[in-house]
Each structure stands twice: as C-alpha cells, then as structure tokens.
Backbone bond lengths (Angstrom), bond angles and torsions (degrees), N, CA, C in turn:
res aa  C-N    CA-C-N  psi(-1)  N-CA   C-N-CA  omega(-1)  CA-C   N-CA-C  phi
1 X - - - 1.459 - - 1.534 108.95 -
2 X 1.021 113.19 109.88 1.967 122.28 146.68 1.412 113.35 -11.62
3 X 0.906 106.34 135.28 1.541 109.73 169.43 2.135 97.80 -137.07
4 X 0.993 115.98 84.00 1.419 120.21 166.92 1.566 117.96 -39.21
5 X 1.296 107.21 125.00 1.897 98.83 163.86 1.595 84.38 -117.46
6 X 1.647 88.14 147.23 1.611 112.34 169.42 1.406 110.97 -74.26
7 X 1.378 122.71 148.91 1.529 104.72 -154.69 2.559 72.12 -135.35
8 X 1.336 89.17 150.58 1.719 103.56 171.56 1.771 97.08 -87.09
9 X 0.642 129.82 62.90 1.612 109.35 164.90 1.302 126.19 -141.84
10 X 1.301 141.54 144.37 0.964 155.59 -136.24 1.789 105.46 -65.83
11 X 1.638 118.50 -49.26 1.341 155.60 164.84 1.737 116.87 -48.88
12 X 1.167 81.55 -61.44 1.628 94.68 -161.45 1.311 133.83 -126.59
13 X 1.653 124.70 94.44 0.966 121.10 -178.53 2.058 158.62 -29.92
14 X 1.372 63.15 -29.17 1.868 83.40 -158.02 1.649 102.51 -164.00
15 X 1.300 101.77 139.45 1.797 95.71 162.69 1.564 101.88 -159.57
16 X 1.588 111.84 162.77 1.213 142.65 163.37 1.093 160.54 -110.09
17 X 1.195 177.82 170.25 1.217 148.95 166.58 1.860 107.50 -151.56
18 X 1.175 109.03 152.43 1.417 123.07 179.88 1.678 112.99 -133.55
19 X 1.628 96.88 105.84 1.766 114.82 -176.15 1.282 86.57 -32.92
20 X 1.582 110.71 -100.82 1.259 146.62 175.04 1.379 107.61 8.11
21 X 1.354 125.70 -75.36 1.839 140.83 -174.22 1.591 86.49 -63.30
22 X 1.619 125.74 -58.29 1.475 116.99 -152.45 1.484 101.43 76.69
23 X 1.366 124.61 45.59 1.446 138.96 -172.04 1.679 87.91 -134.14
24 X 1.638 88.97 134.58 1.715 111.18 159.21 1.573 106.96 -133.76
25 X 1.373 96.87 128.66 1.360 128.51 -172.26 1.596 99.58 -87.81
26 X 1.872 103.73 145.93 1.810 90.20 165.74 1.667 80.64 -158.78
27 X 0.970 100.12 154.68 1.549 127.20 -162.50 1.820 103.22 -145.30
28 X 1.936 91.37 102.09 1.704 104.18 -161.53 1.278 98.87 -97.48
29 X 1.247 120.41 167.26 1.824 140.21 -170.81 1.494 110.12 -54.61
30 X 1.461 120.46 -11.95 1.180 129.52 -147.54 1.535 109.72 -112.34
31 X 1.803 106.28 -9.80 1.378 130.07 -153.11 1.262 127.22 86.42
32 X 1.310 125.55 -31.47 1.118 124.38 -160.76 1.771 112.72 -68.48
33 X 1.261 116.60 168.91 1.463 120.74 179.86 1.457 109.30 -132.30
34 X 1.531 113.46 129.64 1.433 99.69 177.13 1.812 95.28 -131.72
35 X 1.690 106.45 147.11 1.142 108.28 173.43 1.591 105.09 -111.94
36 X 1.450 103.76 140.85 1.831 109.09 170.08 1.161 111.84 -133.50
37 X 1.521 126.80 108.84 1.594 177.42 176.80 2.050 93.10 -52.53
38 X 1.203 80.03 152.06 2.158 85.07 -175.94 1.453 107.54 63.68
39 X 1.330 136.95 46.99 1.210 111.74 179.33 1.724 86.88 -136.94
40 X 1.411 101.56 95.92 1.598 106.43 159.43 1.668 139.24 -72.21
41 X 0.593 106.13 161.07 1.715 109.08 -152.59 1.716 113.53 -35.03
42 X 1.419 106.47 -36.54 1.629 110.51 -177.05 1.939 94.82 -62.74
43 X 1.060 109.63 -55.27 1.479 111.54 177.40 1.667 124.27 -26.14
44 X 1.677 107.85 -62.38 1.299 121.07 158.26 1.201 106.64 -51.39
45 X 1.449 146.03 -62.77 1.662 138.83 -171.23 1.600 101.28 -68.31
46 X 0.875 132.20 -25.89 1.383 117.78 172.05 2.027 117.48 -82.84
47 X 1.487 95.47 -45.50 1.544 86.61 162.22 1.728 124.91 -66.75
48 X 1.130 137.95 -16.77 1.572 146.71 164.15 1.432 117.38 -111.67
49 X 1.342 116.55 27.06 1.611 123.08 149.06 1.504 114.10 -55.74
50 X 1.617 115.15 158.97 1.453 90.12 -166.87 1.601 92.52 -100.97
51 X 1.424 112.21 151.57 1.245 131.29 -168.38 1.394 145.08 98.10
52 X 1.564 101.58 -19.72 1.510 138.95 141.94 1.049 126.59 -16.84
53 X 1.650 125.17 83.83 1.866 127.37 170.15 1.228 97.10 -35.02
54 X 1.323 144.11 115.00 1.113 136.17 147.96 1.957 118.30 -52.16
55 X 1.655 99.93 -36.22 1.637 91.31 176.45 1.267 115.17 -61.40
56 X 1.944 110.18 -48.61 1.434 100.62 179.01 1.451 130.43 -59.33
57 X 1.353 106.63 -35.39 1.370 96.05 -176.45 1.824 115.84 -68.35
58 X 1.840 112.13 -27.77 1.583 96.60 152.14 1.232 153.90 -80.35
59 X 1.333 95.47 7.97 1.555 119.32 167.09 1.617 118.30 -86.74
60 X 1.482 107.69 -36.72 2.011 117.69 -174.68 1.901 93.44 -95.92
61 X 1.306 119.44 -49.38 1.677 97.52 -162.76 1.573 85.01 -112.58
62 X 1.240 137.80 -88.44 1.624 136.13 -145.67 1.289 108.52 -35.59
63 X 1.405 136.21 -28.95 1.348 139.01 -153.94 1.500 97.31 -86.70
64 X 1.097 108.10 -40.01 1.301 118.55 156.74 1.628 142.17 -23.99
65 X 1.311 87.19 -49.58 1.353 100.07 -178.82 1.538 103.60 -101.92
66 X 1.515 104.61 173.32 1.456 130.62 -163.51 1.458 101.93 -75.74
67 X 1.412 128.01 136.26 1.211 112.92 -162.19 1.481 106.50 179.77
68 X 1.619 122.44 -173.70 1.588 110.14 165.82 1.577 121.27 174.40
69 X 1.251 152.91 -141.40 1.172 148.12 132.44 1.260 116.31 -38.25
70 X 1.474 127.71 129.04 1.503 122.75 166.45 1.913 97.11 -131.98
71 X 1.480 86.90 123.07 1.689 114.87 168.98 1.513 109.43 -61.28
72 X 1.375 140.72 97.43 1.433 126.84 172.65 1.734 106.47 -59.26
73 X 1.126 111.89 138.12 1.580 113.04 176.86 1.419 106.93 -84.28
C-alpha cells in the first residue's frame, strides 16, 4: 500500500515511493499519476531533499527512466 506525502509545489501534488518496486509515484495538480520504475533509494532521497524543484528534477532525471500512467486504486 502507498502511503502519499503531500508535496508544496507548484507541479505536483503528492508523491510516493515503493523500496521493494524501486518505483516513485507522483500525483500532479491535474490528477493525473505517474509511476517511474529504476529509481533506487538514493534517487527517492535526492528527489525529496529539502529544496528540490520537484518539476525539474522530473523533467532532467525521472523522465528518464522507464515508467508510465499509474491508476490510483
């Protein structure tokens, strides 16, 4: 199960992450949910460092990775 943190940023509502998958979840202003796959744990601490564009950093590394629509259940 997801556990969402509410995120302050202009972009992006909410996000998550799953050790296990090595999946980070982000949940944008718009509704939508996207999951991005390969992202081991330094990845997550570097995307929720404090001070961290969350857009930029999904625009320069997450986009990057393998990833796609995610359906919240």
């Amino acid at each position: 199960m997801l556990v969402w943190q509410p995120v302050d940023s202009s972009w992006v509502s909410a996000e998550a992450y799953s050790a296990d998958e090595e999946t980070i979840y982000v949940r944008f202003k718009d509704g939508t949910s996207w999951a991005y796959r390969a992202c081991p744990p330094h990845v997550w601490a570097e995307f929720t460092a404090p001070g961290q564009s969350r857009g930029r950093y999904i625009n320069e590394v997450l986009k990057q990775k393998p990833g796609g629509k995610y359906m919240d259940q």
